[in-house]
N, C-alpha and C positions, 0 to 999 in steps of 0.2 A: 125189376122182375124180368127175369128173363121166358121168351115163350119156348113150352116144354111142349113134345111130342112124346107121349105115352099110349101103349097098346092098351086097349079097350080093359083087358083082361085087368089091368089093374088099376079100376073104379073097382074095385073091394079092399084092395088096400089104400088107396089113397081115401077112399070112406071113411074104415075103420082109423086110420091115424088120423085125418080132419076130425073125427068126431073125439076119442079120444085129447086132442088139444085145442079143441074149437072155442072160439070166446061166446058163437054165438050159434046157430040155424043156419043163420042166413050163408056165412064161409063156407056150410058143408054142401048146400043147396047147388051155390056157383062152384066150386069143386067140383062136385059129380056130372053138372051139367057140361062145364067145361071140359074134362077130358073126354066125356063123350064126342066133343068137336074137335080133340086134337090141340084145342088150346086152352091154356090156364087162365083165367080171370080171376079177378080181385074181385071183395065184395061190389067194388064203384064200377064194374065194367071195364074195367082199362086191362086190356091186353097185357100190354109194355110201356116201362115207363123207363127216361132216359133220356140222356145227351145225344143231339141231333147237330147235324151239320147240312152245310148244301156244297152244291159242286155247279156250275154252270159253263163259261165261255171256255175252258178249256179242255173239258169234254163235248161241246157243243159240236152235233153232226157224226158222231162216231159210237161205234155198236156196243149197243148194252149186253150182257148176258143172255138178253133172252132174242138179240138176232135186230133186234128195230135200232133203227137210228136215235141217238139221244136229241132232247129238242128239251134246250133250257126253258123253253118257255111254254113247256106241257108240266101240269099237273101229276106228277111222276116221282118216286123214290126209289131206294135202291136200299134192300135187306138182306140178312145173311139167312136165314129162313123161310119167310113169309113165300109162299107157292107165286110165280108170277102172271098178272092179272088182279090179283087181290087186292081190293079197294077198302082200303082202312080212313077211320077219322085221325086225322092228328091236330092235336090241342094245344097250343101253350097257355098253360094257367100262368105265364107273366105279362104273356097281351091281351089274353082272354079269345083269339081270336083262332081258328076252326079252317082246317082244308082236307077235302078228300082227295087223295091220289091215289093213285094204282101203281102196282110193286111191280117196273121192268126190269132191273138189274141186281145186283150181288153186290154187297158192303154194307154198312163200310166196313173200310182195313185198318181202321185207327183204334186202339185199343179202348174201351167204353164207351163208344157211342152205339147206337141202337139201330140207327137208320139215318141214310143221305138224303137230301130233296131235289128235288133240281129247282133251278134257281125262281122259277114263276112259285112254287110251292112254302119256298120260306118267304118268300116276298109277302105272300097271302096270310103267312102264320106272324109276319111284323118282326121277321126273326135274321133281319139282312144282313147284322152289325158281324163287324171281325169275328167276336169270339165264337164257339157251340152254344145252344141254348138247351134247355131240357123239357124235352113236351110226352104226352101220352097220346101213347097208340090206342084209337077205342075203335069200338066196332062202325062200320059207316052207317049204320041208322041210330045212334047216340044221339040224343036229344039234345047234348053240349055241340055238336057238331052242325054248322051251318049245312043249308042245303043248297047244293051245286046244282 
């Protein structure tokens, strides 16, 4: 699921069609509430879910998007969205294991992934190996999400 930005103005229709094809309450509830915040949830809280990669020693010391120095070893991502400063949880449900970062930069540019890490952040999520792995973005007071 991708995060949507919609104007306020349409919680009437994403109402009426949530309820219209809703399975249950609860989807129409986190709907309404959701767009009021600009962002979509799922009934479980997850923001975004998604193929995640990291980046570290070769961007290491050099300016993110939002002007600061990149520091592989700060707790830090990089999304095509997410306002910068914004401190999300991210999960992987294959280590089980929870890190909160703050959104300093723009990407990734690879075609389906969702968000980069930098390298102290997938270290944290047990997500170090060669390949992407797929975790979920939830909010950072998520009860799945350790506390930093």
């Amino acid at each position: 699921m991708d995060v949507v930005r919609m104007p306020l103005e349409a919680i009437r229709y994403v109402t009426s069609a949530t309820v219209a094809s809703a399975n249950s309450a609860a989807s129409v509830v986190a709907s309404v509430a959701s767009v009021a915040s600009n962002t979509v949830l799922d009934v479980a809280g997850v923001i975004q879910r998604g193929v995640a990669s990291w980046y570290g020693a070769q961007l290491h010391n050099r300016r993110t998007a939002n002007g600061e120095r990149f520091n592989m070893y700060d707790l830090t991502a990089a999304h095509r969205t997410l306002p910068f400063g914004t401190r999300l949880c991210a999960y992987s449900p294959a280590t089980g294991k929870s890190v909160i970062v703050r959104i300093n930069d723009r990407g990734p540019f690879v075609k389906d992934r969702i968000i980069d890490f930098s390298r102290a952040a997938a270290q944290a999520l047990g997500i170090l190996h060669a390949k992407p792995d797929v975790v979920a973005l939830l909010e950072s007071t998520d009860t799945r999400c350790s506390k930093a």
